[in-house]
C-alpha positions in Angstrom: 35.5 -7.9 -2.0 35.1 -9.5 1.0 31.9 -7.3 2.8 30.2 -8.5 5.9 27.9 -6.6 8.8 26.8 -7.1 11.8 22.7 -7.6 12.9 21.3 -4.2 12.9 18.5 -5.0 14.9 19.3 -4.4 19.0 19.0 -7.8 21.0 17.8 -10.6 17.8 19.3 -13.5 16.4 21.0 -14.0 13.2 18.3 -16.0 11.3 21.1 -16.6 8.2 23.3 -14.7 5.9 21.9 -13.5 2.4 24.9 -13.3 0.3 25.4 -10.5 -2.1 26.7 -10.7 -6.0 27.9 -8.6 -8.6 25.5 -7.9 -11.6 28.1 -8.0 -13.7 30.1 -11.0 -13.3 27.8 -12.7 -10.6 31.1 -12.9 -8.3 30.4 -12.9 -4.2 30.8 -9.3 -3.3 29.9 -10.4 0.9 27.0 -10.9 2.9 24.5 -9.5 5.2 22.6 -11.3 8.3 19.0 -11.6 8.1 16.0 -12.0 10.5 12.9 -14.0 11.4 9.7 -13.6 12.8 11.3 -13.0 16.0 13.9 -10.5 14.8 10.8 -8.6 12.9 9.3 -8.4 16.4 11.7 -6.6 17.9 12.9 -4.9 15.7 9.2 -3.1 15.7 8.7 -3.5 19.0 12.2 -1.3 19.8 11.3 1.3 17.5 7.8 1.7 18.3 9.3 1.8 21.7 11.3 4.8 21.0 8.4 7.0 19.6 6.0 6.0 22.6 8.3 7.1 25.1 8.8 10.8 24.6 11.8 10.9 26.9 13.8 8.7 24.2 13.1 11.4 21.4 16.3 13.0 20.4 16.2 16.9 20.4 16.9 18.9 17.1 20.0 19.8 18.0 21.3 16.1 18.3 19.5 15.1 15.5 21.3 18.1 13.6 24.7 16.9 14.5 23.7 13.3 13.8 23.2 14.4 10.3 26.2 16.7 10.1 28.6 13.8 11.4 27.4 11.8 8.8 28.1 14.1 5.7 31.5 14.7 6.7 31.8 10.8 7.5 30.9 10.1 4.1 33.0 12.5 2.4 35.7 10.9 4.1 34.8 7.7 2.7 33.6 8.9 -0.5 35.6 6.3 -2.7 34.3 3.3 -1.2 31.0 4.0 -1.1 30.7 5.0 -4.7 33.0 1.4 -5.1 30.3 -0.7 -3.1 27.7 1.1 -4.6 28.8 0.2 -8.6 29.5 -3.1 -7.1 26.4 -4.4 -6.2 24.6 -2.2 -8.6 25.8 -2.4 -11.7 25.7 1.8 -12.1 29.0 2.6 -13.5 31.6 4.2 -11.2 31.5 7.4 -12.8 27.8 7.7 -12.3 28.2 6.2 -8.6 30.6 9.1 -8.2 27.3 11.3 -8.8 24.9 9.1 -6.9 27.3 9.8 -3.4 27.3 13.4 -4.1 23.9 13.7 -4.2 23.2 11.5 -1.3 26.0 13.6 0.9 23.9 16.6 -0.7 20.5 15.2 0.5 21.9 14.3 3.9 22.6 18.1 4.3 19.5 18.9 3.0 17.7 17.1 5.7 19.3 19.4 8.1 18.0 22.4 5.9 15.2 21.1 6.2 15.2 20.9 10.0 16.8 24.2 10.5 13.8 25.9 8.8 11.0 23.7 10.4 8.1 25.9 12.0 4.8 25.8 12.4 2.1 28.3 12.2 -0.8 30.6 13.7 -4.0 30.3 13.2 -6.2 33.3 13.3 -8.3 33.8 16.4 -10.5 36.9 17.6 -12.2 37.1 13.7 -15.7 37.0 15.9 -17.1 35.7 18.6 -16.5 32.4 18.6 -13.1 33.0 18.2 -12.4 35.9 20.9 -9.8 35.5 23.6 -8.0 32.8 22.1 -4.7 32.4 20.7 -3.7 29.2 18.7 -0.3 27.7 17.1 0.9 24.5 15.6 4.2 22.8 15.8 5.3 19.6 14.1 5.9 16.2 15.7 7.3 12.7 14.5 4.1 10.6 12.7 5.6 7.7 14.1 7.7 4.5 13.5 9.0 4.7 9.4 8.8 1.3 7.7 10.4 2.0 4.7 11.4 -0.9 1.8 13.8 0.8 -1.3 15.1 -0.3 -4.5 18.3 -1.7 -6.1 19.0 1.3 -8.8 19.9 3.9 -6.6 21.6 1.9 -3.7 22.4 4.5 -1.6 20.7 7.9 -2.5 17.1 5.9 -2.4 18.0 5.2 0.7 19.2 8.6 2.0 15.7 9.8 0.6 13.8 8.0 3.2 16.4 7.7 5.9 17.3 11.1 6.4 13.7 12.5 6.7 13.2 10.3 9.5 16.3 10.9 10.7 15.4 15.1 10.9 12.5 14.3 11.9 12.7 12.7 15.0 11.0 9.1 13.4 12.8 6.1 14.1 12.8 4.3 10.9 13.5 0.7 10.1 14.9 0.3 6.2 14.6 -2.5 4.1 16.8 -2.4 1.3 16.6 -4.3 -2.1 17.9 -8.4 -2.1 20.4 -7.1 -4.6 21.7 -4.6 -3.3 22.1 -4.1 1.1 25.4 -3.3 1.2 25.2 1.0 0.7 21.9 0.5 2.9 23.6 -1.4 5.8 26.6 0.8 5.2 24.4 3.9 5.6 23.4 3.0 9.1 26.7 1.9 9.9 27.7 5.1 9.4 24.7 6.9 11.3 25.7 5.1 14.1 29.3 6.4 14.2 27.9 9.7 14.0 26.1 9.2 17.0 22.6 7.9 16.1 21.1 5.6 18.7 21.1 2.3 17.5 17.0 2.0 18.4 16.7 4.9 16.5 17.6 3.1 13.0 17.4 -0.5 12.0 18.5 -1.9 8.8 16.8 -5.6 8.4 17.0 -8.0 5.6 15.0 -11.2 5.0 14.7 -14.0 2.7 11.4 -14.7 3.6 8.7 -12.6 2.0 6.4 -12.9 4.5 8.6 -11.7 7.4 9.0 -8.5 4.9 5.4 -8.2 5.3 5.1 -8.6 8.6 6.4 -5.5 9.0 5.5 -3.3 6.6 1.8 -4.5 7.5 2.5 -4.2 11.5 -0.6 -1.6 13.1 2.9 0.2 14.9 3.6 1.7 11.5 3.0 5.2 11.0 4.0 6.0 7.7 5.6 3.5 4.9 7.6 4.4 2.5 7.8 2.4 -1.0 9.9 2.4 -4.0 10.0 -0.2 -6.2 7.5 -2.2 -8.7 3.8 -1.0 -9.2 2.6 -4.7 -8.8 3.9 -4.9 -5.3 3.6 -1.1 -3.9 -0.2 -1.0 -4.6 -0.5 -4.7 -3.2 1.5 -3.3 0.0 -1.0 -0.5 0.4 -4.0 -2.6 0.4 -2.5 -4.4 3.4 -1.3 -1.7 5.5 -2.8 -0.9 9.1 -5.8 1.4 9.5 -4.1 5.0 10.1 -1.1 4.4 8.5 0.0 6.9 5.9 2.2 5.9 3.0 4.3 7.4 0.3 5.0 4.9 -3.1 7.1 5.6 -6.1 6.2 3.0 -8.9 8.0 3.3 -12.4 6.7 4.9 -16.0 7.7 5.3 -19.9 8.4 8.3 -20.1 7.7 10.5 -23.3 9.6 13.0 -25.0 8.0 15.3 -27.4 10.6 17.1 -30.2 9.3 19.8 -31.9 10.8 20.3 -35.6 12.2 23.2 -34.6 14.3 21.6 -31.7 18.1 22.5 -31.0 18.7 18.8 -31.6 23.0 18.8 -30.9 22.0 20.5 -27.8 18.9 18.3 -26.4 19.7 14.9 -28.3 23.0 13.9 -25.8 20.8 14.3 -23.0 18.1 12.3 -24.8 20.9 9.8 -25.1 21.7 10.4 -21.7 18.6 10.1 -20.2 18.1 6.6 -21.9 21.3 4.8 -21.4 22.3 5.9 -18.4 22.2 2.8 -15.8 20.9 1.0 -18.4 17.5 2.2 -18.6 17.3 1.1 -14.9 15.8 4.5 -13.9 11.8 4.9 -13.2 11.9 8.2 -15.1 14.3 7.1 -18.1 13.5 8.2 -21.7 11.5 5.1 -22.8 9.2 7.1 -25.7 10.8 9.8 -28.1 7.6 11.3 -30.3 9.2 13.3 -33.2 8.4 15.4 -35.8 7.9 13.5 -39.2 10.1 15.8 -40.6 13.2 14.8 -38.2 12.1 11.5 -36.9 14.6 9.8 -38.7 17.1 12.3 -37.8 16.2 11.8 -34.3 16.5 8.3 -34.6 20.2 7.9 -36.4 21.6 10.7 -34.2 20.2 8.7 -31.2 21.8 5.9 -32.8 25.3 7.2 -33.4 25.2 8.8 -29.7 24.3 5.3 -28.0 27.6 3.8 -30.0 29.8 6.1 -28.3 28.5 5.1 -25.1 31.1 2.1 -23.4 29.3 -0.7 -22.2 31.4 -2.9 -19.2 33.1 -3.3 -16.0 30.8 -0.6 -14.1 34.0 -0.4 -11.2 36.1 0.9 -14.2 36.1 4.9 -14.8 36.0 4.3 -18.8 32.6 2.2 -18.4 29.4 4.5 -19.0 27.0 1.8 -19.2 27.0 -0.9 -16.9 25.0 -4.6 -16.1 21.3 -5.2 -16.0 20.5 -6.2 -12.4 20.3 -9.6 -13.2 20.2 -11.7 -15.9 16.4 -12.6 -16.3 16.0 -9.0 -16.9 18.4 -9.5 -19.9 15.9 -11.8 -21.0 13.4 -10.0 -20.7 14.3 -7.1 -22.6 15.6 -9.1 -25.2 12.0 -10.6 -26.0 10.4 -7.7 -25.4 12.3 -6.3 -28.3 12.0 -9.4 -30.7 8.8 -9.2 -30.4 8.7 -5.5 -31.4 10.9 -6.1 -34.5 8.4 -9.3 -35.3 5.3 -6.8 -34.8 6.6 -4.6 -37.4 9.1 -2.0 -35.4 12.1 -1.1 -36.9 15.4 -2.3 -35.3 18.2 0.3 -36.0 20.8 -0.7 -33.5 21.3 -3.2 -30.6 18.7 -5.6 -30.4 21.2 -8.4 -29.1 22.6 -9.5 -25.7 26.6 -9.0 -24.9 26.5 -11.5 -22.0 24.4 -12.9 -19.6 24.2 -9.6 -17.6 24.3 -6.5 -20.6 22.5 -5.6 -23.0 23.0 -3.4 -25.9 22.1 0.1 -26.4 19.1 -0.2 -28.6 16.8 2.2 -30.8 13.9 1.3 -31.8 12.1 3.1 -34.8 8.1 3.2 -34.8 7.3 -0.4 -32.6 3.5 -0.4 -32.9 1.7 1.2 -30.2 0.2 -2.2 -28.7 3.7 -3.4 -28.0 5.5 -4.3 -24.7 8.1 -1.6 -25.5 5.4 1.6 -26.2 2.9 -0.2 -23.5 5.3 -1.0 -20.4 8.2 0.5 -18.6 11.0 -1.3 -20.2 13.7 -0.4 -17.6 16.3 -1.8 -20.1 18.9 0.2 -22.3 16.1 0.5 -25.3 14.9 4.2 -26.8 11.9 3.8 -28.8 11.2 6.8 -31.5 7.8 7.5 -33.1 7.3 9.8 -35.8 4.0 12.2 -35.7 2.2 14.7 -37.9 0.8 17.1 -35.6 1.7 17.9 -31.9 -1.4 17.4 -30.7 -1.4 13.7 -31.7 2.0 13.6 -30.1 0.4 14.7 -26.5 -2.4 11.9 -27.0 -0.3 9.1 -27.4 2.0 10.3 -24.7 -1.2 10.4 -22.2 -2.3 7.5 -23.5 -0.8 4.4 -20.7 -2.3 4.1 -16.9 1.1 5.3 -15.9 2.5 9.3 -15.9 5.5 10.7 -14.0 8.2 12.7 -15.7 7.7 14.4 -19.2 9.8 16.6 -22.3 9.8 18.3 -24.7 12.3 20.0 -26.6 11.6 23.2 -29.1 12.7 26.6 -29.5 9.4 28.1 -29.4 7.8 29.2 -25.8 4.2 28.6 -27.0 5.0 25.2 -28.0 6.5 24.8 -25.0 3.6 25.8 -23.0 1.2 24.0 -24.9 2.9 20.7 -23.9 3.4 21.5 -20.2 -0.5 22.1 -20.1 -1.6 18.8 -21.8 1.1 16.7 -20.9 -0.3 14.3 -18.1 2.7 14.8 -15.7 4.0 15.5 -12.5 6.9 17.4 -14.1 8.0 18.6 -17.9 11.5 19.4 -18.6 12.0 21.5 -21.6 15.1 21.5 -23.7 16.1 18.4 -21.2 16.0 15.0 -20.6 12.8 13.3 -18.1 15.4 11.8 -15.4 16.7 15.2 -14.9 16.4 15.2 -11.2 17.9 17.1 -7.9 16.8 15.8 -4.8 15.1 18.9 -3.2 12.5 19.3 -5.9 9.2 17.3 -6.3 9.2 14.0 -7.3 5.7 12.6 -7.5 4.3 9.5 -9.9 1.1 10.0 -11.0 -2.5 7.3 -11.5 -0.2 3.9 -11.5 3.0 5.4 -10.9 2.9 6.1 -7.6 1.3 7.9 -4.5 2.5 11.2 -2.6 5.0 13.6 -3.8 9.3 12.6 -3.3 12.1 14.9 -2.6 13.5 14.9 0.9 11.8 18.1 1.8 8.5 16.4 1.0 9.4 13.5 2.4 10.0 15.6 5.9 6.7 16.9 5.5 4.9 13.7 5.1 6.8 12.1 8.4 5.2 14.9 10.5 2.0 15.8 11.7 0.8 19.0 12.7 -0.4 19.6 16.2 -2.2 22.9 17.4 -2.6 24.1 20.4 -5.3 26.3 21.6 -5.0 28.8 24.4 -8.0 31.1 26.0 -7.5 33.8 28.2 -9.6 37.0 29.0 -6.0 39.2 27.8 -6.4 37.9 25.0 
């Protein structure tokens, strides 16, 4: 592959070229230009431009067939950008497949969105004070989006915070992950076929760190949007400009809680599922499977037999269903982490070794100790750790028991049990009878205490990139 772009910043220079590799083999997919200082500037400076200058602000109807030229643009293109996207990120192409229809799906969703975007009245002549008045709201842009993304979902994280802005009237400046630009710069490429003013939305990349925040820390910024590591969101936060709102999506461990009752050759594929899929690269991916003493060993060797099915290669290749680690420190990492498991006294009962530089087994862990790495921190590797318990209660407790909470299941038969759960689970979701990254883009999507801030899903997201303005009318007919 031979990929290049041009400057998506109106007017700057090209400070370089950051150069763009395949997870898996570490071969040169392309490159993308980068910017300064300078090219930070204006690229800020033209979209806060654009918002300040109500004239420039594109009415719903062009924003609607902005949106609607871009779905059927990439339908059209539907096979290379699922390519580009396994390419760069290492999710296999059958799974990339999924990733474009869902991003296709959300860009249509935006305009939903859009087309049922109202405000409201607020109730006047209830006494007095209130007599002879009528009063409304209607929703406007918050302002210039600086949003920065991650490398797992290459092009559907970027859809999430794009499109809103888009639908919303914002103009948005995106700053994808250093491993993986290309479906982001490909994105706006297309948005601008479609019509899309180029001021209107800017993909910038930078090798320098403090360019990135430059920009995400500029007082022109009305509302950032983060996904990505804990460590840096919160860090970002602290830095942003008085006023400035912010969205952040951070990662978890995710537990599982199966019942002895549960259908488990219903509910243990998508446990499998859930766990393997891209790796473990997923901030809602099974990480901690809490099962019933009676069937925790069941649990386990079904899990095991389930990840050997599971082909682990080329992600470009339709046969592959597990793909690269994003790079190969993070093969490292996950292979110490589990050594030291196994040293601490957790059971090993597959995987457990690197393949290559870049993959990693599928691994299952029986009964680490609760102090580890792998039951203490998001492993965002292929590794499943089960833990056998007595009483469901205890189950719960251990589950609540890190600073970080997002997505939650359990699996049973039994409503009660069921319930019980999806009261004292601490979580922002429970699936029951499925797997925690169970996901479609118009529902909530919200990490809770370290794992993030504000509520996902692009209708939220649309929400959060508006403000609410009222206005208030007296008259003596009233």
């Amino acid at each position: 592959m031979d990929i290049n772009f041009k400057l998506m910043v109106p007017g700057a220079s090209v400070a370089g070229q950051h150069l763009v590799t395949s997870p898996w083999d570490m071969s040169e997919i392309g490159e993308v230009p980068t910017i300064d200082a300078d090219g930070a500037e204006l690229a800020m400076h033209t979209a806060y431009s654009v918002f300040r200058d109500r004239d420039r602000w594109l009415p719903p109807e062009q924003r609607i067939a902005v949106l609607e030229a871009t779905a059927r643009i990439m339908t059209e293109r539907f096979d290379m950008l699922a390519f580009e996207a396994a390419s760069e990120g290492g999710k296999p192409l059958p799974d990339s497949k999924v990733e474009v229809t869902r991003a296709i799906d959300g860009v249509k969703n935006a305009i939903e969105c859009l087309r049922c975007d109202s405000g409201r009245e607020i109730p006047m002549n209830l006494n007095a004070a209130s007599a002879h008045r009528l009063a409304f709201t209607r929703r406007e842009p918050i302002g210039v989006v600086m949003a920065v993304s991650a490398f797992n979902h290459p092009l559907n994280l970027i859809v999430h915070q794009v499109a809103p802005a888009i639908a919303t009237g914002c103009p948005v400046i995106i700053k994808p992950a250093e491993d993986t630009p290309v479906s982001c710069f490909r994105f706006v490429e297309i948005l601008r076929e479609a019509g899309l003013p180029e001021s209107h939305c800017q993909a910038v990349m930078t090798r320098d760190l403090e360019v990135a925040s430059q920009l995400v820390t500029d007082s022109r910024v009305g509302f950032f949007s983060f996904i990505g590591s804990a460590k840096v969101g919160w860090m970002l936060r602290s830095q942003l400009a008085p006023g400035a709102r912010c969205a952040l999506e951070h990662g978890g461990a995710a537990p599982v809680i199966i019942a002895a009752d549960a259908d488990l050759d219903d509910t243990l594929p998508l446990i499998a599922k859930g766990g393997f899929y891209h790796a473990g690269q997923v901030c809602v991916s099974v990480q901690r499977v809490f099962a019933h003493r009676s069937i925790a060993r069941k649990v386990a060797d079904r899990l095991v037999e389930l990840s050997r099915d599971m082909e682990i290669g080329d992600p470009t290749l339709e046969t592959t269903d597990i793909g690269p680690l994003i790079r190969p420190r993070e093969v490292d990492r996950v292979e110490t982490w589990v050594d030291e498991a196994v040293a601490q006294g957790g059971e090993c009962l597959s995987g457990g070794k690197r393949l290559s530089d870049t993959c990693y087994q599928t691994t299952v862990l029986f009964d680490p100790p609760a102090d580890s790495k792998v039951s203490q921190l998001e492993i965002f590797g292929p590794v499943v750790c089960v833990y056998p318990y007595d009483e469901i209660d205890e189950a719960i407790h251990r589950a609540n028991s890190l600073d970080v909470a997002f997505q939650a299941a359990v699996l049973t038969r039994d409503i009660d049990t069921a319930m019980h759960c999806y009261q004292k689970l601490d979580a922002s979701a429970v699936m029951v009878n499925d797997h925690t990254a169970y996901r479609v883009d118009w529902m909530p999507f919200a990490g809770l205490r370290q794992s993030g801030l504000g509520v996902g899903g692009i209708p939220y997201t649309f929400e959060d990139m508006q403000i609410e303005k009222m206005m208030l009318l007296r008259s003596k007919s009233l």
